[in-house]
C-alpha positions as CSV (number, residue, x, y, z in Angstrom):
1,X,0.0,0.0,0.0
2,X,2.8,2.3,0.8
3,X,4.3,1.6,-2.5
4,X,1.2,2.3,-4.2
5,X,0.7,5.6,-2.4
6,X,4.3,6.7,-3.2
7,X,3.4,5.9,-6.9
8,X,0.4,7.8,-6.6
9,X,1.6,10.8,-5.1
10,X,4.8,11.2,-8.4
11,X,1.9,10.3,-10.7
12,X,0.0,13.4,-9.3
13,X,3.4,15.2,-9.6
14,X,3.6,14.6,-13.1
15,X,0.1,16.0,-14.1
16,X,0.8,18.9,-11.5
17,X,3.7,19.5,-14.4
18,X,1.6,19.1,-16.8
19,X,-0.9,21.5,-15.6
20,X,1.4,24.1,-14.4
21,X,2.7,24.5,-17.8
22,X,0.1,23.8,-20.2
23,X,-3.4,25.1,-18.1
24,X,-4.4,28.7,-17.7
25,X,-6.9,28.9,-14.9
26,X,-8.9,31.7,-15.1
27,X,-9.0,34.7,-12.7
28,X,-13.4,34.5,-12.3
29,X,-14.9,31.3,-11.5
30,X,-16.7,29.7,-9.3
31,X,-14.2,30.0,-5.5
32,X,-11.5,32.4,-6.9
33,X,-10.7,35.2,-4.5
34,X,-12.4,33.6,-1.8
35,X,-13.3,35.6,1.5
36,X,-13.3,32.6,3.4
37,X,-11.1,30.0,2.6
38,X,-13.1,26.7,3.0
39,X,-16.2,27.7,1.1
40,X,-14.2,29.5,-2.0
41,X,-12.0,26.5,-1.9
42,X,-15.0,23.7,-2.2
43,X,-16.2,25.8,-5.2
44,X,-13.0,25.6,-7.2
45,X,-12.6,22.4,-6.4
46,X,-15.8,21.4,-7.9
47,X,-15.5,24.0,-10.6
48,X,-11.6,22.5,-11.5
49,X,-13.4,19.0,-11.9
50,X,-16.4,19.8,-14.1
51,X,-15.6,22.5,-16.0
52,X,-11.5,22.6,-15.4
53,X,-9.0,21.9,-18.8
54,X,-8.4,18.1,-18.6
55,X,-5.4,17.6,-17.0
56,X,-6.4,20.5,-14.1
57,X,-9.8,17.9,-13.8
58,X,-7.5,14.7,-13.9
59,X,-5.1,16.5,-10.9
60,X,-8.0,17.6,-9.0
61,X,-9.9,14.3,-8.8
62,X,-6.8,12.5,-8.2
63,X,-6.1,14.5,-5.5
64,X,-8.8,13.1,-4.4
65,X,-8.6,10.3,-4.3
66,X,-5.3,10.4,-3.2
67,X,-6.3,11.7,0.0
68,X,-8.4,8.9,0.8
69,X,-5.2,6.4,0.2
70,X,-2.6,8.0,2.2
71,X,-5.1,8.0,4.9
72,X,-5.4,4.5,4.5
73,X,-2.1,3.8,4.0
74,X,-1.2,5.4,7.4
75,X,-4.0,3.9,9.4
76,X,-2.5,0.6,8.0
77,X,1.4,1.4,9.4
78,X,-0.4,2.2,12.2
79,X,-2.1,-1.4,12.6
80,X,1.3,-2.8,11.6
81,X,2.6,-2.0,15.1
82,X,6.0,-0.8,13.4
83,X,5.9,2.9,15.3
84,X,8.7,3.5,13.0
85,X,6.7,3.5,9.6
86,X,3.6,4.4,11.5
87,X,5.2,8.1,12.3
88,X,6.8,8.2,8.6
89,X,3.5,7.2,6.9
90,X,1.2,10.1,9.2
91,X,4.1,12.2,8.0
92,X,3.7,11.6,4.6
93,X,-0.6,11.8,4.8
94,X,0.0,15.3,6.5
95,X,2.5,16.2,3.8
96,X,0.0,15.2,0.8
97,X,-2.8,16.8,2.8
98,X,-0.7,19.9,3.0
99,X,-0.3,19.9,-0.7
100,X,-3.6,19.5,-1.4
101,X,-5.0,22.7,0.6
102,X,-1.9,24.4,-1.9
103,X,-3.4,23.2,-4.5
104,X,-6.9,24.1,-4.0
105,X,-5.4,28.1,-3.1
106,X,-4.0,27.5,-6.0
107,X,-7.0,27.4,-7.8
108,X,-8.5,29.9,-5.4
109,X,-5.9,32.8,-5.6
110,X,-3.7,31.6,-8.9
111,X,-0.7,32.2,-7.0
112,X,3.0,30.9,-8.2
113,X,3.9,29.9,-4.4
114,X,1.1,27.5,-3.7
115,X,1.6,26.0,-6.8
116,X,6.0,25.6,-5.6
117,X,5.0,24.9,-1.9
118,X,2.0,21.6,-3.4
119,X,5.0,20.2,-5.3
120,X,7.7,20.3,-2.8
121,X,5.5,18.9,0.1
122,X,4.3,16.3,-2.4
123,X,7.9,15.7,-3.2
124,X,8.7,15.6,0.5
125,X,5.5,12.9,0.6
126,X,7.6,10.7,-1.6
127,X,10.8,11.0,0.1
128,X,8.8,10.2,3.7
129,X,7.4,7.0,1.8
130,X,10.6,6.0,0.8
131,X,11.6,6.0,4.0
132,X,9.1,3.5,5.0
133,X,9.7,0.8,2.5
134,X,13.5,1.2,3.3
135,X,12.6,1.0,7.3
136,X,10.0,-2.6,5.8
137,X,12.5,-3.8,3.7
138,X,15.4,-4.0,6.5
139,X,15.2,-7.0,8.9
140,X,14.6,-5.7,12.5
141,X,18.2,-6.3,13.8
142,X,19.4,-3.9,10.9
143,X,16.9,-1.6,12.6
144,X,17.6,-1.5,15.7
């Protein structure tokens, strides 16, 4: 699962890319310039997925949906009993979630820094993952 949520989070990388440099989000729709954050940001969200280019609909939705597997992922380390990849996997889930409120004032506000702050933390996801399969793929006295 971890593996798959690592993959996950470069493939949502990749059509961040895509979209960075290839979409134009417009400065009126549905959510932009919100006065309160959580409301404006539901709109775009919604707007990005219907009526968004492709790729901004494709990031959007995966986003998603990726939300709903690192929080999996994590309550699984967790279940594991190995504290170890527990900590690095609830890491990695706040990291992605972190990236996903960027994303959404992104599409709120337009702004060049959420857009550089949802990839880092997203690349900083991937780097927390990797930890964990490293810290699963050593035997315990290795570990310790």
């Amino acid at each position: 699962m971890t593996f798959g949520a690592m993959l996950l989070v470069l493939m949502q990388a990749a059509i961040g890319m895509v979209v960075n440099l290839y979409v134009t989000i417009p400065k009126h729709h549905p959510g932009a310039q919100p006065s309160e954050y959580f409301g404006g940001s539901f709109h775009s969200v919604i707007w990005a997925i219907g009526h968004g280019a492709a790729a901004l609909a494709l990031h959007t939705a995966l986003g998603l949906a990726l939300v709903l597997t690192v929080i999996a992922s994590a309550t699984e380390a967790i279940r594991s009993g190995d504290r170890s990849a527990a900590v690095w996997s609830i890491l990695a889930a706040l990291l992605v979630l972190g990236a996903g409120f960027n994303g959404a004032s992104f599409i709120d506000f337009n702004d060049n820094a959420s857009s550089l702050i949802m990839a880092l933390l997203g690349l900083a996801a991937v780097a927390s993952y990797a930890v964990v399969l490293l810290r699963l793929a050593s035997p315990p006295e290795a570990v310790r």
